[in-house]
N, C-alpha and C positions, 0 to 999 in steps of 0.2 A: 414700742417704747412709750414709757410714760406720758402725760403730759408733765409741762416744766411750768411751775408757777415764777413771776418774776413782775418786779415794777413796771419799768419801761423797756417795749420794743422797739428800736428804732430799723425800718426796713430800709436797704441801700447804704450799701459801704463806700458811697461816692462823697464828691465834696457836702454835701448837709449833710448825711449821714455820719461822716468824721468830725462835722463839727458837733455835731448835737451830741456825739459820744466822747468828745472833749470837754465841752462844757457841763456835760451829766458828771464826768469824774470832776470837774475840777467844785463843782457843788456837793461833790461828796459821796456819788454813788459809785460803789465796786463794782464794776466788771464782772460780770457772769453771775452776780449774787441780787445784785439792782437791776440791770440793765443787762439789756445783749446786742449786740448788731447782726443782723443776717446780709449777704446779700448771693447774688446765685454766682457772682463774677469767681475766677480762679483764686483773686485775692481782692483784698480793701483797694479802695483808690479809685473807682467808677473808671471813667473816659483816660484817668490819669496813666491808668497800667498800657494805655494802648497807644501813648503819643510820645516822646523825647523822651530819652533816659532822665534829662535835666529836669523832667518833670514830676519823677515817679518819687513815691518817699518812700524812706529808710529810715531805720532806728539814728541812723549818723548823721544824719542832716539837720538835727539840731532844733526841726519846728515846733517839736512839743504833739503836735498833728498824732505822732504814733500812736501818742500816749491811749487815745481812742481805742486802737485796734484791739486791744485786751480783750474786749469782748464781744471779738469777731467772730460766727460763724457760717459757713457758707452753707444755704440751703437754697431753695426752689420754691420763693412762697408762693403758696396759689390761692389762698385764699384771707382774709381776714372778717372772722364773724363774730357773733355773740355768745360768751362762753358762759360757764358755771358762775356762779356767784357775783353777776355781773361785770368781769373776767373778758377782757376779749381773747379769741382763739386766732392764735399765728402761722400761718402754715400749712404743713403737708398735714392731714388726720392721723396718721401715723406717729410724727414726732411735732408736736403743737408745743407754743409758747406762750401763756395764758399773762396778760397784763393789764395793767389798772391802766395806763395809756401807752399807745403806739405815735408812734411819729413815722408819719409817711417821707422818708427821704429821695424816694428811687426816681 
């Protein structure tokens, strides 16, 4: 697979990670075209997926919180290094995420 060129990578779909990809959309940047989330978990939500139902989110719960997930995808990252065109590289070698800044949320 290609590399993926993109703005911001934010690594961890947990609470920073959902925030920082709330606040990236609500500044204006699209989902998957600006910005991405990775994290390795089943789904978004860190620690959230594994404690009370009353804890976990949903499209129906009204927090706005979702609105982040858009540009969730779950991978395995292992690494974050120095890319092409002063580009950092996100990832597996195989399918990498190249960005002008990362946000470590994990």
């Amino acid at each position: 697979m290609a590399d993926r060129d993109i703005e911001v990578v934010v690594i961890g779909g947990g609470q920073a990670g959902l925030s920082a990809g709330y606040f990236l959309r609500r500044s204006g940047f699209v989902p998957e075209r600006d910005y991405v989330l990775l994290d390795h978990s089943p789904s978004p939500g860190g620690a959230w997926q594994f404690r009370w139902p009353a804890l976990r989110l949903s499209p129906q719960d009204g927090s706005g919180a979702t609105a982040a997930l858009d540009g969730g995808t779950r991978v395995h990252v292992l690494a974050v290094r120095e890319g092409e065109r002063g580009r950092l590289a996100v990832g597996p070698p195989a399918d990498r995420q190249l960005g002008s800044a990362v946000v470590g949320a994990g």
